[in-house]
N, C-alpha and C positions, 0 to 999 in steps of 0.2 A: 786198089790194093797192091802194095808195091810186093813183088817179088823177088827173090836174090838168089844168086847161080854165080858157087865161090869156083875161083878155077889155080891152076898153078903150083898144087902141091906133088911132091913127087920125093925119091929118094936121094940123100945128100948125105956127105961128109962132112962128120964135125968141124966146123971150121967154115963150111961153106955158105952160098947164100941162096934164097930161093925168093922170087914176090908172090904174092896171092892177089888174085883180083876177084874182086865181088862185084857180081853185073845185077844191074837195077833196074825192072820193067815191071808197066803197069801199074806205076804212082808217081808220088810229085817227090821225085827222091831227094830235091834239093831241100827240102824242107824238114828232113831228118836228121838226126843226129845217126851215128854210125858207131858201129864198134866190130872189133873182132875176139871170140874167146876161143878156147881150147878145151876137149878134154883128150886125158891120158887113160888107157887102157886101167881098168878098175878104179878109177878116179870120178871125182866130183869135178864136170865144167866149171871152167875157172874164166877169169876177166883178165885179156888180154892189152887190149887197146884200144883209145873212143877218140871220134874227132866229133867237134860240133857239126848241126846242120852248115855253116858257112865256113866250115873250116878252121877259123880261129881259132881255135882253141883244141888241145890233143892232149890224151893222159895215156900213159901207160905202166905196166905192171912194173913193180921192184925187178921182178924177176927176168924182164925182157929189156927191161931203162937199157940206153945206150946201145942196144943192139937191134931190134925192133922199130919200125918209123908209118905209122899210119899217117894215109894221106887219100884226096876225093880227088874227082874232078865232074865238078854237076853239070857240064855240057855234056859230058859222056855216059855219066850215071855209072859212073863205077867208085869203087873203093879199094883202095889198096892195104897192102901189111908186105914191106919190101922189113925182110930177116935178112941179117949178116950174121957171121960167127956164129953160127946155128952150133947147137948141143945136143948130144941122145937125149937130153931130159925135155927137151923145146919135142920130142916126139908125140904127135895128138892128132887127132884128127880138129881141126881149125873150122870153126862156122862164122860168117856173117850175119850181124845181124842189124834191124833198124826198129830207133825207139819209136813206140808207144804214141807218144805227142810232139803236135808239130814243133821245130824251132829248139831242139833240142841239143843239151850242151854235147852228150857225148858222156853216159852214165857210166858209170864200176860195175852196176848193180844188176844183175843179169834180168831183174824181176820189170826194170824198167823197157824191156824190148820183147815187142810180140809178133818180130817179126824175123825170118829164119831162114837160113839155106840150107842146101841137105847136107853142109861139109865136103871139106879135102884132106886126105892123108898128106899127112909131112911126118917123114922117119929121117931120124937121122944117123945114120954108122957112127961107130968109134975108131 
């Protein structure tokens, strides 16, 4: 049963940049697809960013396109979301998470992952 332990979030200036790492133990984590979502203080979590289980393949939110860059690395069992040009609105607490079944592209769909970390705050000033 793989588990995930996001780390890297913290306070920053609009404009600035922060990574996120999601650490992966106690499963076959290369065999997952990966994502990372958000939610915002009185909001509904939302869908961030997915890489496949082998990486190929990455999507990410309108909202984060061109600023935002999910990436793995399966010898280490981690997952990344390295943010640039961070905004107050990018302000959430950030979770990893890993899909459902194996060999996975890397879903939108939050319903597709049932598996979770306990989150990282990312604030970011104006």
């Amino acid at each position: 049963q793989v588990q995930l332990v996001e780390s890297g979030g913290g306070l920053v200036q609009a404009g600035g940049s922060l990574r996120l790492s999601c650490a992966a133990s106690g499963g076959t984590f290369s065999f997952y697809g990966m994502a990372w979502f958000r939610q915002a203080p009185g909001e509904e979590r939302e869908f961030v960013a997915a890489i496949s289980w082998n990486g190929g393949h990455t999507y990410t939110a309108d909202s984060v396109k061109g600023r935002f860059t999910i990436s793995r690395d399966n010898a280490k069992n981690l997952v990344f979301l390295q943010m640039n040009n961070l905004k107050p609105e990018d302000t959430a607490v950030y979770y990893c998470a890993a899909e459902r079944a194996y060999y996975g592209l890397g879903s939108q769909r939050e319903g597709s992952y049932d598996r979770w970390g306990q989150g990282t705050q990312v604030t970011v000033s104006s």
